[in-house]
mmCIF file of the N, C-alpha and C atoms, coordinates in Angstrom:
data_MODEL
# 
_entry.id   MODEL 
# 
loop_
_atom_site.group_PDB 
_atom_site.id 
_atom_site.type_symbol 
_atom_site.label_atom_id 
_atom_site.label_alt_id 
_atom_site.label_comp_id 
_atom_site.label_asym_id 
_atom_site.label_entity_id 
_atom_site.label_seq_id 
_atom_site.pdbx_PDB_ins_code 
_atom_site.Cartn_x 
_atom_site.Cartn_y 
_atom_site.Cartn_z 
_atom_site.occupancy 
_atom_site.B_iso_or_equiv 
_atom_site.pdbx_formal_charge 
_atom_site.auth_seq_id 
_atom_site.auth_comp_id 
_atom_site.auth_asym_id 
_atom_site.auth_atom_id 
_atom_site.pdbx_PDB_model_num 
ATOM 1   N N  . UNK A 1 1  ? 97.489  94.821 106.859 1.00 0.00 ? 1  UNK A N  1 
ATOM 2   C CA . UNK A 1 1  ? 96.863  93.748 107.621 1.00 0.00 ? 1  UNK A CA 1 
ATOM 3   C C  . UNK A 1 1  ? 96.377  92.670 106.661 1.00 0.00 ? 1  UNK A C  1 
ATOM 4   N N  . UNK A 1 2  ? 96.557  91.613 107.416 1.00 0.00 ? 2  UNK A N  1 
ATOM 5   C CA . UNK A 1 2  ? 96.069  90.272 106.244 1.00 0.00 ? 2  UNK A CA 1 
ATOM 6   C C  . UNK A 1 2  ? 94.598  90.166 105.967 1.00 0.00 ? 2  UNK A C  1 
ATOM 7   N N  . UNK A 1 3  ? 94.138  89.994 105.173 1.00 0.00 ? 3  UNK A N  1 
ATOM 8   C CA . UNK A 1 3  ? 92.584  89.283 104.859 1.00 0.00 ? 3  UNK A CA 1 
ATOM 9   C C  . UNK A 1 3  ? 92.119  88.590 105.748 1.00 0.00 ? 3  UNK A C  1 
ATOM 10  N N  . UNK A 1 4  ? 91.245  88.511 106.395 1.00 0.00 ? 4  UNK A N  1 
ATOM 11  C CA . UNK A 1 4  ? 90.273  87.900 107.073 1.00 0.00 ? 4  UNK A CA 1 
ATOM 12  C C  . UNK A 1 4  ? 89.066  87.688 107.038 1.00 0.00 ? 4  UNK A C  1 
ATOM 13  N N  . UNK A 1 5  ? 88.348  86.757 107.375 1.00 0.00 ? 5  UNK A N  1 
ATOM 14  C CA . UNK A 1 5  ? 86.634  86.380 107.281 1.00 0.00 ? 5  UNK A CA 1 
ATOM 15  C C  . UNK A 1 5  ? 86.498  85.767 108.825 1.00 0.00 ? 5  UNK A C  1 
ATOM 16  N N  . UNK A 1 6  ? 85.521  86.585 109.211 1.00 0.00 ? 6  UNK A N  1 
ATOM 17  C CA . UNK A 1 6  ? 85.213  85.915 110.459 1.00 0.00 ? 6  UNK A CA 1 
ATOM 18  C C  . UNK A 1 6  ? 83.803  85.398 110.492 1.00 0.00 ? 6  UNK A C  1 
ATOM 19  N N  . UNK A 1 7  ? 83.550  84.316 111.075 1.00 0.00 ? 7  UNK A N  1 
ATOM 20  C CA . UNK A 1 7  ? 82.266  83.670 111.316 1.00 0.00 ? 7  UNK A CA 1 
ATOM 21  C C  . UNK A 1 7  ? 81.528  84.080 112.823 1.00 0.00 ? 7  UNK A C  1 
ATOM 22  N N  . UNK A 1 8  ? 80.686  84.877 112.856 1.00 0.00 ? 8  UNK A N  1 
ATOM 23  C CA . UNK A 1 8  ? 80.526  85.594 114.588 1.00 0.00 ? 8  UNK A CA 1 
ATOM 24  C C  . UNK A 1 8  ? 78.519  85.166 114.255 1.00 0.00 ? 8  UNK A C  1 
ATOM 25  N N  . UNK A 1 9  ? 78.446  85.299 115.574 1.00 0.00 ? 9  UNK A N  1 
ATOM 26  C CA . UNK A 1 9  ? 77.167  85.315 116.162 1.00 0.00 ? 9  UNK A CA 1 
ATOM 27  C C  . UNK A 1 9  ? 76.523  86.380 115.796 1.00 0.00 ? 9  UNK A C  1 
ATOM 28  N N  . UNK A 1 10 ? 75.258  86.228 115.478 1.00 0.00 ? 10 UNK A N  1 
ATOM 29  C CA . UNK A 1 10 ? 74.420  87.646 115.966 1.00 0.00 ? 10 UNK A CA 1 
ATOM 30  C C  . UNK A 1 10 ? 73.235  87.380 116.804 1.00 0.00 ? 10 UNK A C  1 
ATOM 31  N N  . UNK A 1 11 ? 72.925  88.807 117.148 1.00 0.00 ? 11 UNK A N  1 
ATOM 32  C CA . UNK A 1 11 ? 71.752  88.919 118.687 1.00 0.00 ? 11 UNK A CA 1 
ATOM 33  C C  . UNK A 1 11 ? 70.087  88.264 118.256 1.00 0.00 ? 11 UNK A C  1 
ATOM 34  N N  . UNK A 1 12 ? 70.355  87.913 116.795 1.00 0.00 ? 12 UNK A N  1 
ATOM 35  C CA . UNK A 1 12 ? 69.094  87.492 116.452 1.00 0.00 ? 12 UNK A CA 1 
ATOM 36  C C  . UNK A 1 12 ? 69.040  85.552 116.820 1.00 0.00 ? 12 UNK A C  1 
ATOM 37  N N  . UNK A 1 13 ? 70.200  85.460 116.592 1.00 0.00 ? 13 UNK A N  1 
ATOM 38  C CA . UNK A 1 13 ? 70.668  83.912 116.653 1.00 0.00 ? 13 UNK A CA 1 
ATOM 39  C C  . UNK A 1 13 ? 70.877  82.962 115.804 1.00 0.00 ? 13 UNK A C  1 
ATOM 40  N N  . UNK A 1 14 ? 71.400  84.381 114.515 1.00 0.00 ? 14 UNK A N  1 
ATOM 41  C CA . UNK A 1 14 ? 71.856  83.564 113.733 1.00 0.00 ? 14 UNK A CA 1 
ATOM 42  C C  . UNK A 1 14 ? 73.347  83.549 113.487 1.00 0.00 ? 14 UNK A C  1 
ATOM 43  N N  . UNK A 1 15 ? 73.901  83.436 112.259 1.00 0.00 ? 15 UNK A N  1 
ATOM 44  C CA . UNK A 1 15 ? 75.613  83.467 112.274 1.00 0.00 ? 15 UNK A CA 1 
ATOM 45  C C  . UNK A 1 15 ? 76.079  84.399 110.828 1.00 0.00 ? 15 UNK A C  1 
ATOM 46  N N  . UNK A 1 16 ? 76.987  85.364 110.967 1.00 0.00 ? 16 UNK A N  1 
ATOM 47  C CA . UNK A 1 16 ? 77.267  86.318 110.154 1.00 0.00 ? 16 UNK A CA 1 
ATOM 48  C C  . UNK A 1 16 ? 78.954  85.857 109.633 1.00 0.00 ? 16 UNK A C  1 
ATOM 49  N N  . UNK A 1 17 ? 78.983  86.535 108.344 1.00 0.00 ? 17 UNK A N  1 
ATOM 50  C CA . UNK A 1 17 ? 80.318  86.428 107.913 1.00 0.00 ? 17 UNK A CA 1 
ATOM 51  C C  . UNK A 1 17 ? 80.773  87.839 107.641 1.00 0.00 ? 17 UNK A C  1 
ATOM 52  N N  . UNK A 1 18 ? 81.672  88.213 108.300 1.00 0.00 ? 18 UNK A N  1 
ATOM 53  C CA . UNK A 1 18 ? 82.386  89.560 108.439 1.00 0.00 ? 18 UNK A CA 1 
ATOM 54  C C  . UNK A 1 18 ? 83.823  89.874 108.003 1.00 0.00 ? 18 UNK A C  1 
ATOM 55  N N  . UNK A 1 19 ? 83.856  90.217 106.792 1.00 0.00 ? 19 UNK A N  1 
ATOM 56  C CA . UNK A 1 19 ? 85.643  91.035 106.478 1.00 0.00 ? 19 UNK A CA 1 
ATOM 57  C C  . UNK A 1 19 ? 86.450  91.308 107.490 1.00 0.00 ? 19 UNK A C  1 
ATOM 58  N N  . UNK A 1 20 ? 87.080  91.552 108.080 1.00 0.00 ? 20 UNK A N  1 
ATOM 59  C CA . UNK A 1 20 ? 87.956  91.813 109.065 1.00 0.00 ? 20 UNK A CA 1 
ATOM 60  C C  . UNK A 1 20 ? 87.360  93.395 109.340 1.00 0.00 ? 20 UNK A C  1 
ATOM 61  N N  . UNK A 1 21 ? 87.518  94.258 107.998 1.00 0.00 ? 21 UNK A N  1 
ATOM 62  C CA . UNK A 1 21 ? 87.586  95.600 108.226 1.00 0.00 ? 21 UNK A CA 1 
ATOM 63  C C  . UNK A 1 21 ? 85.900  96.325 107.899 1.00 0.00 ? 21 UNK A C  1 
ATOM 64  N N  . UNK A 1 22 ? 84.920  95.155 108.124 1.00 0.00 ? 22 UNK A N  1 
ATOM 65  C CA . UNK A 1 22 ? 83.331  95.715 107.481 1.00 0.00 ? 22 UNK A CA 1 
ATOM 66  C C  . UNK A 1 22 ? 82.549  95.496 108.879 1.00 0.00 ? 22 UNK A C  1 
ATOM 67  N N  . UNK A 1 23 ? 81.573  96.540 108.765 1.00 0.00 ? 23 UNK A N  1 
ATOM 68  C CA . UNK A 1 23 ? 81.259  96.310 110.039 1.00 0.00 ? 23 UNK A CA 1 
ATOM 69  C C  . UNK A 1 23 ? 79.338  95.528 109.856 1.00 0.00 ? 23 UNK A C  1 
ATOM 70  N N  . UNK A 1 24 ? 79.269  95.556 108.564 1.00 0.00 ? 24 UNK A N  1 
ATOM 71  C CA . UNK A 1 24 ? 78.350  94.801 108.226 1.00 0.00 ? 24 UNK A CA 1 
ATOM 72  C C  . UNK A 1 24 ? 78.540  93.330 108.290 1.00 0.00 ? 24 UNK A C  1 
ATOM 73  N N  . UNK A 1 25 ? 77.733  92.234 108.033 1.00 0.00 ? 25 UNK A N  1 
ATOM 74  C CA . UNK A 1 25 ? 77.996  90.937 107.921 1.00 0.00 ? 25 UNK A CA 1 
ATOM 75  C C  . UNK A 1 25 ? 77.813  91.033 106.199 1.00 0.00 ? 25 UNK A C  1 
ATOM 76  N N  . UNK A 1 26 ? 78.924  90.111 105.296 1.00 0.00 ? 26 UNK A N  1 
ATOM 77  C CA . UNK A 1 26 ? 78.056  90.014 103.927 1.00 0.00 ? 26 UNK A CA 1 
ATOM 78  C C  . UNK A 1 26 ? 77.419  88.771 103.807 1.00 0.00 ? 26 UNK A C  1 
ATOM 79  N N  . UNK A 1 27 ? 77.145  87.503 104.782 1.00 0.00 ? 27 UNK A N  1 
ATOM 80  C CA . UNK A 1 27 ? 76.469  86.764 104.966 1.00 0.00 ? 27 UNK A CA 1 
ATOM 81  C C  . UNK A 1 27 ? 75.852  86.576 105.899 1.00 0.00 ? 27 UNK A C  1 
ATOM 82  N N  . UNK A 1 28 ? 74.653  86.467 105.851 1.00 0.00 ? 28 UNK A N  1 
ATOM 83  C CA . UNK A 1 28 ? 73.782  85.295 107.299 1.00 0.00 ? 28 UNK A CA 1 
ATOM 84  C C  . UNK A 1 28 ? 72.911  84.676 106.761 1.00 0.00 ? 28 UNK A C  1 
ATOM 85  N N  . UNK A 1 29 ? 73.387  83.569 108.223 1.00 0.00 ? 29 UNK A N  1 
ATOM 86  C CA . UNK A 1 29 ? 72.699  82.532 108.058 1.00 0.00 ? 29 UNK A CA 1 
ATOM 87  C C  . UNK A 1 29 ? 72.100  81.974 108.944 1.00 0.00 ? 29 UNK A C  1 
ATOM 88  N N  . UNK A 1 30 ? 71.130  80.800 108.947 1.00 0.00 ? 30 UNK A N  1 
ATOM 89  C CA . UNK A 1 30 ? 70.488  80.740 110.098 1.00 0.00 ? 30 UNK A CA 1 
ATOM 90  C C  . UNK A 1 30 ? 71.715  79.439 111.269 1.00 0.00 ? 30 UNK A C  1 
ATOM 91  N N  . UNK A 1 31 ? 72.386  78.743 110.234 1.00 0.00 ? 31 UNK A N  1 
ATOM 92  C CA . UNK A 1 31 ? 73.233  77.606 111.445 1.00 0.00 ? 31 UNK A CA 1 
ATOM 93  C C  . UNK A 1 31 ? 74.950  78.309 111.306 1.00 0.00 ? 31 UNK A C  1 
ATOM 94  N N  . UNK A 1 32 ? 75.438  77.992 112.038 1.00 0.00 ? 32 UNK A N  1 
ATOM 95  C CA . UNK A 1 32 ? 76.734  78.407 112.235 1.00 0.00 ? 32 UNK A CA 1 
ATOM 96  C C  . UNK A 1 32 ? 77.707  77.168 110.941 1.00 0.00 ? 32 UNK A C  1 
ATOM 97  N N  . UNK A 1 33 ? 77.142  76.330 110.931 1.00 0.00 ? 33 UNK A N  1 
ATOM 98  C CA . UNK A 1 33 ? 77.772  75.700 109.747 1.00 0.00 ? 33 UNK A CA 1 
ATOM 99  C C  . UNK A 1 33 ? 77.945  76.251 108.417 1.00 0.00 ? 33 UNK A C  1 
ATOM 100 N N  . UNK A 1 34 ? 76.609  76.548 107.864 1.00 0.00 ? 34 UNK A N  1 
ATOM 101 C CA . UNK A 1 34 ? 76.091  77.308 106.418 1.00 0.00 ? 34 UNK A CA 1 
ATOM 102 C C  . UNK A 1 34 ? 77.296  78.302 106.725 1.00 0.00 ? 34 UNK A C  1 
ATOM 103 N N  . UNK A 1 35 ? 77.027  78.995 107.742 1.00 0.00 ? 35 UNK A N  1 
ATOM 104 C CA . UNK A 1 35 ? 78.572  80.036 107.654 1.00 0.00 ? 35 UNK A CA 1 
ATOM 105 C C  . UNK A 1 35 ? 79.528  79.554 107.319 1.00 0.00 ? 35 UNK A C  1 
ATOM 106 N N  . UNK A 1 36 ? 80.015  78.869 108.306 1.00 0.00 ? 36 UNK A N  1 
ATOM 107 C CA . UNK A 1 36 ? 81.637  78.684 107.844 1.00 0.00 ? 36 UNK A CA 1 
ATOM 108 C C  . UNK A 1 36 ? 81.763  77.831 106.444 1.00 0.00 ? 36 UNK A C  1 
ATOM 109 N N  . UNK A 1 37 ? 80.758  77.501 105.869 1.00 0.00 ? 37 UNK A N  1 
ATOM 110 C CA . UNK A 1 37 ? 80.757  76.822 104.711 1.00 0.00 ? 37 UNK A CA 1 
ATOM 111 C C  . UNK A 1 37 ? 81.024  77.988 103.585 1.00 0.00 ? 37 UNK A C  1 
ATOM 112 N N  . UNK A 1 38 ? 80.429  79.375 104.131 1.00 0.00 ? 38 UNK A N  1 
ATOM 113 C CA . UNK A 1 38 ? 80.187  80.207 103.076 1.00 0.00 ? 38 UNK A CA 1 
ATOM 114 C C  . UNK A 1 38 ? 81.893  81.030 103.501 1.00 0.00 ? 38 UNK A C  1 
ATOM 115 N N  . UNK A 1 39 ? 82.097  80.918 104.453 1.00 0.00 ? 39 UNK A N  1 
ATOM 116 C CA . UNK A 1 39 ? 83.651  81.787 105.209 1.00 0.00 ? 39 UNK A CA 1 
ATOM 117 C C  . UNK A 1 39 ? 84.865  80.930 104.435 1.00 0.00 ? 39 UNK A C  1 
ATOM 118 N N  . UNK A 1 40 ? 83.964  79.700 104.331 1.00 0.00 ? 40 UNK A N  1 
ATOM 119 C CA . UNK A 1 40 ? 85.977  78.772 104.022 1.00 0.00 ? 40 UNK A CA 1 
ATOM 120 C C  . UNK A 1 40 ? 85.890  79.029 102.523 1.00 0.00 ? 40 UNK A C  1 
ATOM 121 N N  . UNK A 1 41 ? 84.807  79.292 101.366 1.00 0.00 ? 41 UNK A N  1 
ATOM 122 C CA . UNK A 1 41 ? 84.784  79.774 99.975  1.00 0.00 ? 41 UNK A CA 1 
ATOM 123 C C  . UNK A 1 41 ? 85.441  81.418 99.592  1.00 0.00 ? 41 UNK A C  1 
ATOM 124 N N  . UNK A 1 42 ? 84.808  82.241 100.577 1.00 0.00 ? 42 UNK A N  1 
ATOM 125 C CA . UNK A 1 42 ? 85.760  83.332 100.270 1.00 0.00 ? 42 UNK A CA 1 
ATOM 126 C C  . UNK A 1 42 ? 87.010  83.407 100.539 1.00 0.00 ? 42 UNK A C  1 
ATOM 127 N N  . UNK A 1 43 ? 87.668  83.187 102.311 1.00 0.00 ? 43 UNK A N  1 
ATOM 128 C CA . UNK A 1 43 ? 88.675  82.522 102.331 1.00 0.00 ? 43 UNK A CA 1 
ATOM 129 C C  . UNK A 1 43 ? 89.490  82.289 101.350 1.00 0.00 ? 43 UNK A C  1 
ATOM 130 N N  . UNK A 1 44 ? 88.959  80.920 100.840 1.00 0.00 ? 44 UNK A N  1 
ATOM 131 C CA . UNK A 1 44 ? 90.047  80.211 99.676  1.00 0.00 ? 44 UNK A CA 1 
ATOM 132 C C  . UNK A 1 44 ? 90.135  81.135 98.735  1.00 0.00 ? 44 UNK A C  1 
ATOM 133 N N  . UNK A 1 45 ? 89.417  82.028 98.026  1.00 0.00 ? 45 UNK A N  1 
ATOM 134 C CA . UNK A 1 45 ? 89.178  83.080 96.891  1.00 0.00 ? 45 UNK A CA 1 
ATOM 135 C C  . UNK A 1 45 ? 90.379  83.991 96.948  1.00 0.00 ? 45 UNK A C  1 
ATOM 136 N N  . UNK A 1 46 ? 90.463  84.731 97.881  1.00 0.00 ? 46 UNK A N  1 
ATOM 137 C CA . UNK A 1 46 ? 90.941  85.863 98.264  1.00 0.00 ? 46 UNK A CA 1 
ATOM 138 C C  . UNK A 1 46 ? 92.261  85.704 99.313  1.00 0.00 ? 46 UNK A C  1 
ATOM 139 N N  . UNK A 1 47 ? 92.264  83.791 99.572  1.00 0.00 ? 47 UNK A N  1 
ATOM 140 C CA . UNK A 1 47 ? 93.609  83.736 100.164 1.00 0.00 ? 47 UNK A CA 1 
ATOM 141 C C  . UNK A 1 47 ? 93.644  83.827 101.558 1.00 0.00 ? 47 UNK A C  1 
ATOM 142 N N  . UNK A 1 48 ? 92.244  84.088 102.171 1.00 0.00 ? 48 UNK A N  1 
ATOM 143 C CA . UNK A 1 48 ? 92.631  84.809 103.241 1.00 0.00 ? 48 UNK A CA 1 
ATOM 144 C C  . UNK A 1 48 ? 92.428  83.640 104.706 1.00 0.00 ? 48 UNK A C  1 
ATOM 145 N N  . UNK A 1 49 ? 92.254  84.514 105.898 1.00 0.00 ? 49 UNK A N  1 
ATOM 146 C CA . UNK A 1 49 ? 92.242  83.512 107.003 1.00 0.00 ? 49 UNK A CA 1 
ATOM 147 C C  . UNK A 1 49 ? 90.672  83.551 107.231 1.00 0.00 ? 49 UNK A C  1 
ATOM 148 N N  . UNK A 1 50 ? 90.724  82.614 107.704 1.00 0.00 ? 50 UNK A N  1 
ATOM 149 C CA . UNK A 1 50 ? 88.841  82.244 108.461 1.00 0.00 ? 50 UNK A CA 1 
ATOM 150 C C  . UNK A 1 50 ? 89.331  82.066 110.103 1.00 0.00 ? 50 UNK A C  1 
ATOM 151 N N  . UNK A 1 51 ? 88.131  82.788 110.772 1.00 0.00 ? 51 UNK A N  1 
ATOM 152 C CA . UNK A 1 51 ? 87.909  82.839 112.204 1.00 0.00 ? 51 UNK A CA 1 
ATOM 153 C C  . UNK A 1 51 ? 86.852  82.388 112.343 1.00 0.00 ? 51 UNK A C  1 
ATOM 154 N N  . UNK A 1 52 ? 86.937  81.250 113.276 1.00 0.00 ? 52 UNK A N  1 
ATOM 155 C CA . UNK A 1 52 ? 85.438  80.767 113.404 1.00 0.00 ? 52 UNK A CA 1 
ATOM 156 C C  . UNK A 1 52 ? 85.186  81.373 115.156 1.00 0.00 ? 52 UNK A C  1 
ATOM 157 N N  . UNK A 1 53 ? 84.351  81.976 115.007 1.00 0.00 ? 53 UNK A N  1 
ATOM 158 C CA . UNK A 1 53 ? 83.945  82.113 116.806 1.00 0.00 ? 53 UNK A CA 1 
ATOM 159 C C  . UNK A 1 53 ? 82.850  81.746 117.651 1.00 0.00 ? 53 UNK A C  1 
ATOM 160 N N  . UNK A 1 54 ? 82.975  81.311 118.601 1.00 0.00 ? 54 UNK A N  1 
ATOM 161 C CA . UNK A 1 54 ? 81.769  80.860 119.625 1.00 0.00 ? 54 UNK A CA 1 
ATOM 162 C C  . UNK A 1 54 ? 80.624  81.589 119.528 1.00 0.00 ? 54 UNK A C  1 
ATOM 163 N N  . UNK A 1 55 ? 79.717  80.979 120.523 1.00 0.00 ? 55 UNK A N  1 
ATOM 164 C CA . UNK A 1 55 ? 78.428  82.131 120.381 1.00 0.00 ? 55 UNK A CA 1 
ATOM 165 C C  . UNK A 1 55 ? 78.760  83.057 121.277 1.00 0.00 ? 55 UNK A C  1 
ATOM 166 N N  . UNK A 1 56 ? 80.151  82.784 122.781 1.00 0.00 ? 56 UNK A N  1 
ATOM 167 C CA . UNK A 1 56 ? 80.560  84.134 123.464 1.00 0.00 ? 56 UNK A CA 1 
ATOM 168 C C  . UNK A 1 56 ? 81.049  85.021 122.702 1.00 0.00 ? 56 UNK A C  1 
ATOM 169 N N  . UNK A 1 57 ? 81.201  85.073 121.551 1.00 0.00 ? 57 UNK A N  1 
ATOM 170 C CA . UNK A 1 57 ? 82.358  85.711 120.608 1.00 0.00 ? 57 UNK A CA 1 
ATOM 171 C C  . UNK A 1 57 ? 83.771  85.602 120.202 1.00 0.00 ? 57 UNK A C  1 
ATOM 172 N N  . UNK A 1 58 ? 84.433  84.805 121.483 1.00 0.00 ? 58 UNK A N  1 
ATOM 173 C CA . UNK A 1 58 ? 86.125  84.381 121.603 1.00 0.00 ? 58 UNK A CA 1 
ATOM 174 C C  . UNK A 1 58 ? 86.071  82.914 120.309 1.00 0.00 ? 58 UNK A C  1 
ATOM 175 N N  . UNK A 1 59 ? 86.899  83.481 119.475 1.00 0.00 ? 59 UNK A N  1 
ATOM 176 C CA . UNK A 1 59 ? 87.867  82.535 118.497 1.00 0.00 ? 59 UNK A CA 1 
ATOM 177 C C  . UNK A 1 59 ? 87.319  81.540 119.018 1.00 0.00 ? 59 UNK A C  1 
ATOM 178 N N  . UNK A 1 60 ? 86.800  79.993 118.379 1.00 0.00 ? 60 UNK A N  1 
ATOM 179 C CA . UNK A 1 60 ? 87.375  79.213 118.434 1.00 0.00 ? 60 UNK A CA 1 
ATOM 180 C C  . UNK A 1 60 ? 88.273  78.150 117.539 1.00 0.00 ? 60 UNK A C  1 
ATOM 181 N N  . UNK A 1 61 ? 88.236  78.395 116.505 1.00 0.00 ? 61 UNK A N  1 
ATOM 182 C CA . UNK A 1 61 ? 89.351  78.064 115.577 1.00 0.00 ? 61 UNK A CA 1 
ATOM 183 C C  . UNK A 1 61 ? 89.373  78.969 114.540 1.00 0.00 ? 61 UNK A C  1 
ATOM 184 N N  . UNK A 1 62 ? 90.580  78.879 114.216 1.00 0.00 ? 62 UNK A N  1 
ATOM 185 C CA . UNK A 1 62 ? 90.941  79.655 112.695 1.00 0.00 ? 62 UNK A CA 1 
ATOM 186 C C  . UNK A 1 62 ? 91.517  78.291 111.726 1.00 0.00 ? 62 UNK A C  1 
ATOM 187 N N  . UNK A 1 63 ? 91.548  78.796 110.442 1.00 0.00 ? 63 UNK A N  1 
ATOM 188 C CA . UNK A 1 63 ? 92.301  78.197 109.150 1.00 0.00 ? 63 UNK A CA 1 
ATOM 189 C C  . UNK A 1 63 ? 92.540  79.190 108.281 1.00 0.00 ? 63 UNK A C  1 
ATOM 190 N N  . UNK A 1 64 ? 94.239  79.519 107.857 1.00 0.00 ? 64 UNK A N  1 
ATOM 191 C CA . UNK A 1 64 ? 94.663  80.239 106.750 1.00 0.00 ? 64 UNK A CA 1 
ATOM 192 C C  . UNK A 1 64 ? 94.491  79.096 105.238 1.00 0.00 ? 64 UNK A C  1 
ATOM 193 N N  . UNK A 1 65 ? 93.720  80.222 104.185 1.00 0.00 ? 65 UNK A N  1 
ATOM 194 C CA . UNK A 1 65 ? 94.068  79.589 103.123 1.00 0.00 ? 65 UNK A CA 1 
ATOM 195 C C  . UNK A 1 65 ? 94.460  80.467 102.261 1.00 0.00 ? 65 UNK A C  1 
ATOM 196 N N  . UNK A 1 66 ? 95.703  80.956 102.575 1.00 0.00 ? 66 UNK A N  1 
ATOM 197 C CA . UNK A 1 66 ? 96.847  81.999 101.526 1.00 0.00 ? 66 UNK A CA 1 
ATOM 198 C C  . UNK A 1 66 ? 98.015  81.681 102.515 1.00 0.00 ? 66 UNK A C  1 
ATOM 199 N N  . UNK A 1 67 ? 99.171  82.770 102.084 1.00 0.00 ? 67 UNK A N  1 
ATOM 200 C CA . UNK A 1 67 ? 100.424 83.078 102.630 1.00 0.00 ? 67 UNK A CA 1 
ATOM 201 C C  . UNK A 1 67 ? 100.088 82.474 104.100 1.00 0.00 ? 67 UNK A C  1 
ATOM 202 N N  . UNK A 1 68 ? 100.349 81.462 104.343 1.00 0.00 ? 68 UNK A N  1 
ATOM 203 C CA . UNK A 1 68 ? 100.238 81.331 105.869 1.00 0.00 ? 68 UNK A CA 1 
ATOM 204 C C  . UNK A 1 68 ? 101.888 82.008 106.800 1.00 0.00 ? 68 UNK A C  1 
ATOM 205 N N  . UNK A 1 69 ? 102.017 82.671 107.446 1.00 0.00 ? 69 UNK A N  1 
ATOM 206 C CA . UNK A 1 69 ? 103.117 83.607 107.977 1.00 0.00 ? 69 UNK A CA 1 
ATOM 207 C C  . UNK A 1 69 ? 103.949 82.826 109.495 1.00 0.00 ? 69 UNK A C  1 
ATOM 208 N N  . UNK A 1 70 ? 103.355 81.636 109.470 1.00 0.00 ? 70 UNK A N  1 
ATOM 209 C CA . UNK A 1 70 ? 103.796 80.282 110.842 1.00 0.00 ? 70 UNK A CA 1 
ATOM 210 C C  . UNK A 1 70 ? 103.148 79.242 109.925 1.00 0.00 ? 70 UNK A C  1 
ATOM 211 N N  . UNK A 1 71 ? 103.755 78.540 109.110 1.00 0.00 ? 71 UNK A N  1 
ATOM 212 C CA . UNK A 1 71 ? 103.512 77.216 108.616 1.00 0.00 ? 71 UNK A CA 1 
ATOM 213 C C  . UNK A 1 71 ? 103.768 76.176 109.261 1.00 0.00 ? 71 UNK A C  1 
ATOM 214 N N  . UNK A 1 72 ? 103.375 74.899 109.399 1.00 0.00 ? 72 UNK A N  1 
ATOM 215 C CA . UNK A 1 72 ? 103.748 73.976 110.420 1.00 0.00 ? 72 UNK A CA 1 
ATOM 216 C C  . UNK A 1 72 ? 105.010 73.374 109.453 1.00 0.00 ? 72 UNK A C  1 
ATOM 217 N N  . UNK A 1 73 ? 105.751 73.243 110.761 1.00 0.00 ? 73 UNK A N  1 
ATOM 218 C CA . UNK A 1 73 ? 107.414 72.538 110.201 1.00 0.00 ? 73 UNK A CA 1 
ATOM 219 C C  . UNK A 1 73 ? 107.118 71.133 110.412 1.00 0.00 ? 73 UNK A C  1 
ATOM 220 N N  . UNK A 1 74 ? 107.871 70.838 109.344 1.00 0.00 ? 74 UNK A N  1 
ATOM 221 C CA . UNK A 1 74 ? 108.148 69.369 109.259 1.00 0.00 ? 74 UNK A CA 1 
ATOM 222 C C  . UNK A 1 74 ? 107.770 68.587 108.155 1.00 0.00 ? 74 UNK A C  1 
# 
């Protein structure tokens, strides 16, 4: 399975950064920005994809920064 970092909510109300396969967060923070600020650095490190998700939890954007496996043509 590919690398992943996801940016998710937590019940406190703040925003966590999660490995794909950890069930801990290794970041929080208090704004959902500071996250994905801290998600798009490992990301780029390790190549991997970033999931950014709502406060329902559903995706709302991703960005690969490695092997992307659907590159845009053209």
């Amino acid at each position: 399975m590919a690398k992943q970092q996801h940016v998710v909510p937590r019940q406190d109300g703040g925003w966590g950064v999660k490995g794909s396969n950890s069930a801990k967060a290794s970041h929080v923070t208090a704004t959902k920005a500071d996250a994905v600020k801290i998600a798009r650095e490992i990301s780029k490190n390790q190549g991997a994809e970033m999931l950014v998700h709502n406060k329902d939890g559903k995706i709302a954007y991703r960005n690969s920064y490695g092997n992307d496996p659907f590159p845009p043509k053209g």
